[in-house]
N, C-alpha and C positions, 0 to 999 in steps of 0.2 A: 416321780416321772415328770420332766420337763415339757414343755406346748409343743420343741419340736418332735419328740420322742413317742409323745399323743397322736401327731398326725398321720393318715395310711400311709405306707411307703409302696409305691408301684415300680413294678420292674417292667420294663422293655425287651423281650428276644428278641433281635434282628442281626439272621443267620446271614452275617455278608461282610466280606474284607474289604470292601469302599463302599463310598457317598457317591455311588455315580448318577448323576442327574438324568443320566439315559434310563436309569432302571426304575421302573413306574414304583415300585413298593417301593422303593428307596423316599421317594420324594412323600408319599402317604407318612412312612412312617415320622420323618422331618416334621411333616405337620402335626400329626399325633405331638411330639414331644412338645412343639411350639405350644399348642392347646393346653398339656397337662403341667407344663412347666408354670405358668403364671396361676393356678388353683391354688389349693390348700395341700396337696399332697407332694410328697417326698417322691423324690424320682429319680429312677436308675436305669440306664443303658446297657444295656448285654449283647457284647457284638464276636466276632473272632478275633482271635488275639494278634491278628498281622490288621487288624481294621485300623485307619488313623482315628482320631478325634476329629468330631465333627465341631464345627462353631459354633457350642449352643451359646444360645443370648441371655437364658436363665442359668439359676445352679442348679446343675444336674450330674448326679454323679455316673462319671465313666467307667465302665468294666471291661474293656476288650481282652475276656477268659476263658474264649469259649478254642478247644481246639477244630483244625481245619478239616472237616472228611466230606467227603459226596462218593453218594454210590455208582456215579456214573465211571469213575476210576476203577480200574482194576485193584492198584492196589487197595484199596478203602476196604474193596470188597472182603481180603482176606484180614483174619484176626478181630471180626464183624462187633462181637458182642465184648473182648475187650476193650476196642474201642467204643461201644457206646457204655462203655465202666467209665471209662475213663471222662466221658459228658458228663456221666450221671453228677462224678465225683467235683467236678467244675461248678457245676449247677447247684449241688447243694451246697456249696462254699459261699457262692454266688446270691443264694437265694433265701437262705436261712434267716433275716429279718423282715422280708417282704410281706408284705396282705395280699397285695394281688399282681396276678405275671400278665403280661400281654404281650401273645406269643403267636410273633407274624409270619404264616405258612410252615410252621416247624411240626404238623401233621399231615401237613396235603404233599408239600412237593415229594415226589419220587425220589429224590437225588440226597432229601434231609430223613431218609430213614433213621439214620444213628440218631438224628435227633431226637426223632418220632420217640422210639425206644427210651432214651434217655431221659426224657420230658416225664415219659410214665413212670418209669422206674422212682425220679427223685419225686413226682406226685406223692408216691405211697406214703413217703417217709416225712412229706411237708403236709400233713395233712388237714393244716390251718390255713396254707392259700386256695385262695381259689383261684381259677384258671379263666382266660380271658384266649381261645383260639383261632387266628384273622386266618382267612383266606380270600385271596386276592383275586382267583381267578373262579371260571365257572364248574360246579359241582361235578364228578364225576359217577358213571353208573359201577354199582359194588360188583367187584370181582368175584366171579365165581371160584379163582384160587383160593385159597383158603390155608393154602402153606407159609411158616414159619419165612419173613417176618411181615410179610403182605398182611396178614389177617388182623395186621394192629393199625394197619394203612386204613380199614373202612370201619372200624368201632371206634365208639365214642370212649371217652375218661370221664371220671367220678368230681366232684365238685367244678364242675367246668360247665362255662359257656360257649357255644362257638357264632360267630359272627362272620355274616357274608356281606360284601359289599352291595347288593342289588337286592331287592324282600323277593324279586321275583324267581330268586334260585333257595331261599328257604327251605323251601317242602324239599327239594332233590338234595338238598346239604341232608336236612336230618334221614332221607333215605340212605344218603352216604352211609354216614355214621353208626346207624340203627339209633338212634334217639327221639327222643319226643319232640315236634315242633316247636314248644313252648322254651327248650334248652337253646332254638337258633333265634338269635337278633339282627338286626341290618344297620348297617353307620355307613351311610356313602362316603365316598371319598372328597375331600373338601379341595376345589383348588383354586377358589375365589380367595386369594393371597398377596401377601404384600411378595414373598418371596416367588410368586410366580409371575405377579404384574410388573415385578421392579419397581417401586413405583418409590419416590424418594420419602426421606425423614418427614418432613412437612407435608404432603402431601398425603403421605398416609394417617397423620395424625390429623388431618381434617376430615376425613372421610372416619376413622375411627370418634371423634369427640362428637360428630355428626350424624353416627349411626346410621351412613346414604346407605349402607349395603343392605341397609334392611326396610328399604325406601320404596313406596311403587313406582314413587313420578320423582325425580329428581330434577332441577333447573340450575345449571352453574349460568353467571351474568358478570361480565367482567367488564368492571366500571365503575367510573369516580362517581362518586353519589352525588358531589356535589353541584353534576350538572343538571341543569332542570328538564334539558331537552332528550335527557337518556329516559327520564321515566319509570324508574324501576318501580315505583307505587306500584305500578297494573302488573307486573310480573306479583306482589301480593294478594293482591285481590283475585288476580286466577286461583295461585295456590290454596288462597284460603276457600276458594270453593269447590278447589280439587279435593281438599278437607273433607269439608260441609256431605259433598258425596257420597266419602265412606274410602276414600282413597289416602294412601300415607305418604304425604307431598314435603319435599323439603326443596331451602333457595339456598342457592350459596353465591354469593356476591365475591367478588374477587375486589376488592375497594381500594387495593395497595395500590391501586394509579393516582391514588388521592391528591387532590391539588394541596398544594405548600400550607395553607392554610388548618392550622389543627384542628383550633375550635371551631372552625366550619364542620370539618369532617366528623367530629365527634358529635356536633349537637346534631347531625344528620344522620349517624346511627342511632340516636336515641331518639330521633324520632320514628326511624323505617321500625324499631323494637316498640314503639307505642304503638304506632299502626297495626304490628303484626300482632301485637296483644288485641286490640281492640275487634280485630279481625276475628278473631278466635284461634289465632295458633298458638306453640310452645314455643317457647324460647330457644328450645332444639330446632324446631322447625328452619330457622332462621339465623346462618352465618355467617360471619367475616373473615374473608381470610387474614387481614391483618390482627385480629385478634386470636388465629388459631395458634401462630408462631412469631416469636420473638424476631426470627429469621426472613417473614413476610410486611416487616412494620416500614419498609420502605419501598418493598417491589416485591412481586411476584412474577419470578422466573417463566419462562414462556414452559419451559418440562411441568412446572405443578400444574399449568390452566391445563396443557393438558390430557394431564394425570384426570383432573377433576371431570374433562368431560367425557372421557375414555367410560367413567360409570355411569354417567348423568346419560339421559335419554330425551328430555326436552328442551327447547333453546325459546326463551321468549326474546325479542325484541320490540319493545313498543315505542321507541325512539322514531321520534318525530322531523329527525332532520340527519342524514347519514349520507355521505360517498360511496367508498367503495368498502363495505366493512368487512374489517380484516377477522370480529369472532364473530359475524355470521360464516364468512369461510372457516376458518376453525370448528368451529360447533357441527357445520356439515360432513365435513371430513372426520370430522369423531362417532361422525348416525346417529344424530340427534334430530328428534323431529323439532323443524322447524315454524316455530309459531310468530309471523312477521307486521308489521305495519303496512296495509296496502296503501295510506296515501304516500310511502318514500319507494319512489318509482325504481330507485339504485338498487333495492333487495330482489325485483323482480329479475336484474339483469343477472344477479347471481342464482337466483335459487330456481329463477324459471316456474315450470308447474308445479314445482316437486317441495312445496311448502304450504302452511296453512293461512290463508290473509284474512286480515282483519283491518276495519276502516276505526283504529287507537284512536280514541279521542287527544286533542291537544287540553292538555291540564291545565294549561295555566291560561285559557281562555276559559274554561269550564268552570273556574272557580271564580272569573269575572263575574261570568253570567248570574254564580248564586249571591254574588253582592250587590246585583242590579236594583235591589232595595234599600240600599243606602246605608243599612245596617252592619256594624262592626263584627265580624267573628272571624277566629283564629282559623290558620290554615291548617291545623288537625282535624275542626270539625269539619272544616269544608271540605277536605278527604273523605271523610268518613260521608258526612252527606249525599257525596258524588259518588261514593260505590253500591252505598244504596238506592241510590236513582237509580244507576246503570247495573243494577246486580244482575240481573237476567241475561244480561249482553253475557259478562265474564262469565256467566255461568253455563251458558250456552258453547263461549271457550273452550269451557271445561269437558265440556261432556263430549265436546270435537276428537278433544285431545286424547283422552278415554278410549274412544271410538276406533282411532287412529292404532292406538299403540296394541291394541286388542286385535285387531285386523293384520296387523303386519305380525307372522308368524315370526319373523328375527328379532322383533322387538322386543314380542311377549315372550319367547324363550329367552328370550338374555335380562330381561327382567323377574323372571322366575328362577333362572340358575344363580343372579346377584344375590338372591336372599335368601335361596334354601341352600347354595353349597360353597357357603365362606366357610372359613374355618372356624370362626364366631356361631353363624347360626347352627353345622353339623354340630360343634361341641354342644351347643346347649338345648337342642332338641335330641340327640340319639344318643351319644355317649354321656350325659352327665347324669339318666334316665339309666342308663347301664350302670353308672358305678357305684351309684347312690344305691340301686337294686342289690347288688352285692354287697355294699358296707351294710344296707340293713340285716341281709342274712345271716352274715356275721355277727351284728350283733346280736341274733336271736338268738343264733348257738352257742354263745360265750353264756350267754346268761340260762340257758340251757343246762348246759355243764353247770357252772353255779351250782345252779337248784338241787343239782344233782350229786353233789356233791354236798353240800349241806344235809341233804337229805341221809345219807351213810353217813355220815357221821352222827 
């Protein structure tokens, strides 16, 4: 047996003859696929046989086998149980090399009874998958009907899990069902996405190499580093105490404004990377966008700045000498809070009260002042010397900033939904915790059988 042959193969049901971006489980399931296509496992799509192909971005293999019935038609209704023969006989053609199926709404909806049925039927006879059952919408109270085929509408099926979108319909799912609590799981729906933000090629590969969406304080700074009167040092030293805190701070510098000058630009990110080392951050911590993309090494587009500030939630400026700035307006219009220099009187004309000020010290007077003893030392220590003098000031920043974003209920919800409902964090908190739970059981039963078979013989 070959390494691809070893890996689980998971099938996809999704009972629908289009991709329509109106229909909420359509888009769920798109994500589903994006998540499980880039894993280790084998992946298969099961849709009706008038469904097009979707444009998936990994290899995933296509099936549209499934034939077309809902019981809301009249006709459907008659010849009931040939037609759900006729799913079963689909299904197991369909299915027969699978480990695990996941199978969106093809027990809940009214209208997917044939499937309902069908689904059970080839259950019996695959008695090596296990079953993976979504329901999209909220739990329903069980029918006191009890006639043929309703009575399969509120029981549960045998190696199967079922999963509800929300933990707080749990207990009313497994009342559904009549099953045990411990048989339902919950995976919210993920739609912190590239394919929901639009957000371009570049753009999203910095936000992905930079892991912002899993960030509490995010700071985009769009600017040539090599001027001395922008200041980006003190946008470090906040962050690094937004750190020191217990807070998961990252900067993303926008530097493709870079002046003509290479070696200037270069020896100036290797130093903003010594600082930030010296600070105490990770080298994640700490980005360029001209180093994100081959396509950024001369300019960055006004759509990536911003893309980047659309997730970012704080905007430092500690620039010492400014007009009319064009990403303080930027960064405002994106709902960033605003953390500004109160001696450049130009910031107050734009942002008014509705900003945090601070009297930024001038750097390049500040590092005079520590040579006033005549003694030679390099401008890294003299950096590092001045943030420990002034540590208390930035850190005071810090805990404004904190303060700030804690208080504003649209801040702290939008920086709670950025990092618990991407499609990054749902996969790898609630489904990879599901699937992993299933491969294990599996293997306990395989090895199960084994024993057991050794054993008769």
């Amino acid at each position: 047996m070959n390494s691809e042959e070893k890996r689980k193969k998971i099938a996809i049901i999704f009972i629908s003859s289009k991709w329509n971006p109106a229909y909420s489980i359509c888009s769920v399931v798109q994500s589903q696929i994006r998540m499980l296509a880039g894993t280790g496992y084998r992946l298969e799509v099961i849709t009706k046989k008038d469904c097009p192909k979707w444009k998936f971005a990994e290899k995933v293999s296509y099936k549209p086998c499934l034939s077309s019935y809902s019981y809301h038609s009249k006709k459907h209704k008659k010849g009931f149980l040939k037609k759900v023969r006729t799913l079963e006989k689909e299904l197991l053609e369909s299915l027969e090399d699978c480990d695990i199926v996941i199978n969106h709404d093809g027990l809940f909806l009214y209208q997917f009874i044939h499937y309902n049925l069908a689904i059970r039927n080839a259950a019996k006879k695959l008695k090596n998958i296990k079953w993976i059952h979504w329901a999209h919408s909220s739990p329903l109270k069980p029918s006191k009907k009890k006639r043929f085929p309703w009575n399969f509408y509120y029981s549960g099926m045998k190696n199967s899990v079922f999963v509800t979108v929300a933990e707080s319909h749990a207990k009313n799912f497994a009342r559904m069902y009549n099953i045990p609590l411990e048989r339902v799981r919950t995976v919210h729906n993920a739609r912190v996405c590239k394919d929901y933000l639009q957000f371009s090629k570049a753009g999203w590969k910095i936000i992905e190499k930079g892991r912002l969406l899993e960030a509490d304080i995010v700071v985009v700074f769009p600017t040539d580093l090599a001027r001395a009167t922008k200041q980006p040092e003190i946008i470090l030293f906040i962050v690094a105490c937004l750190k020191e805190i217990g807070k998961k701070a990252k900067v993303v510098f926008v530097d493709s404004f870079q002046s003509n000058d290479k070696v200037k630009g270069t020896a100036q990110k290797l130093k903003f990377l010594w600082l930030a080392e010296k600070l105490g951050l990770e080298k994640e911590d700490i980005l360029f966008t001209s180093d994100a993309s081959s396509s950024l090494k001369k300019g960055c587009p006004a759509k990536v700045v911003r893309e980047l500030l659309s997730i970012s939630n704080v905007f430092i400026h500690p620039s010492i000498s400014e007009a009319c700035s064009l990403t303080l307006i930027e960064a405002a219009v994106s709902k960033n809070l605003c953390v500004l220099n109160k001696n450049v009187k130009s910031f107050a004309e734009i942002a008014g009260k509705n900003a945090l000020y601070y009297a930024f010290p001038n750097l390049s007077y500040e590092m005079q002042k520590l040579r006033k003893n005549g003694k030679k030392t390099s401008e890294f220590s003299e950096t590092i010397a001045h943030f420990r003098w002034k540590k208390a000031f930035y850190k005071k920043i810090a805990k404004d900033i904190i303060k700030c974003l804690e208080k504003d209920k649209s801040m702290a919800l939008f920086s709670k939904v950025k990092k618990e409902f991407s499609e990054k964090a749902v996969f790898e908190s609630q489904m990879t915790p599901l699937l992993e739970g299933i491969v294990k059981k599996q293997h306990k039963q395989i090895k199960s059988i084994s024993k057991k078979a050794v054993v008769e013989k």
